[in-house]
N, C-alpha and C positions, 0 to 999 in steps of 0.2 A: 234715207234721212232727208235728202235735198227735197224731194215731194212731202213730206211731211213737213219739214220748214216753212216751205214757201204758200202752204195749204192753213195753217195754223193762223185763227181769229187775229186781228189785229195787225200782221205782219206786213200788210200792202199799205197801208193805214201808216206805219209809220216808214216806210219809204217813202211816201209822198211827202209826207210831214218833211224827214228828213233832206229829200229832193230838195224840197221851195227853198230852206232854211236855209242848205250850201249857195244855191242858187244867188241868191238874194246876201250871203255874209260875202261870198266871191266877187257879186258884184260892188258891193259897195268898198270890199279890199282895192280891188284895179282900179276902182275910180280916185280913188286917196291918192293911190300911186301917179297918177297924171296930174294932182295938184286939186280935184273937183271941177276940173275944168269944165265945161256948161256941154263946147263940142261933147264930149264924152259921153252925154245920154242920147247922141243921135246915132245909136244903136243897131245895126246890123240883125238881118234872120240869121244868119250864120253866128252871130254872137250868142244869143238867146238860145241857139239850137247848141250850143254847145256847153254855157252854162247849163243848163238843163239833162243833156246828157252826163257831164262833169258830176252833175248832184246825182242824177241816179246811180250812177258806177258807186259813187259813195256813199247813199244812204241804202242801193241794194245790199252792198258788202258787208257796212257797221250792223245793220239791220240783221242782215241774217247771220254773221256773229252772235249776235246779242241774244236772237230766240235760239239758236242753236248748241247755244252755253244752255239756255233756263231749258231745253230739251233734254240733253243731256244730261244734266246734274236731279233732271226728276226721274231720268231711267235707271240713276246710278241709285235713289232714293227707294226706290219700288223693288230692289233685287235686297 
């Protein structure tokens, strides 16, 4: 099932999606939290590499959730 998940149209497409969005909601969360302070966008690799990692864990997971229910519920459809 996990190769049939991760193989099915559209499913990398919204990991990415998914990816940018945590990425970018995360970052602008932790900036709030320091006041917007200006320091704050002077940004680390290690920062970036980790937002980004951070969003993939979470939009590979919600992601293949999400096709894995619409896989399921159309195998259950078809018996």
């Amino acid at each position: 099932m996990f190769k049939q998940v991760i193989h099915h149209k559209g499913f990398w497409r919204s990991v990415a999606i998914l990816t940018l969005a945590f990425a970018v909601v995360f970052f602008f969360l932790q900036w709030a939290f320091v006041g917007f302070s200006a320091g704050f966008l002077n940004v680390s690799l290690r920062t970036v590499v980790g937002l980004v990692l951070g969003g993939f864990i979470y939009g590979f997971s919600v992601t293949y959730g999400k096709f894995w229910g619409k896989l399921k519920q159309k195998a259950n459809k078809n018996r």
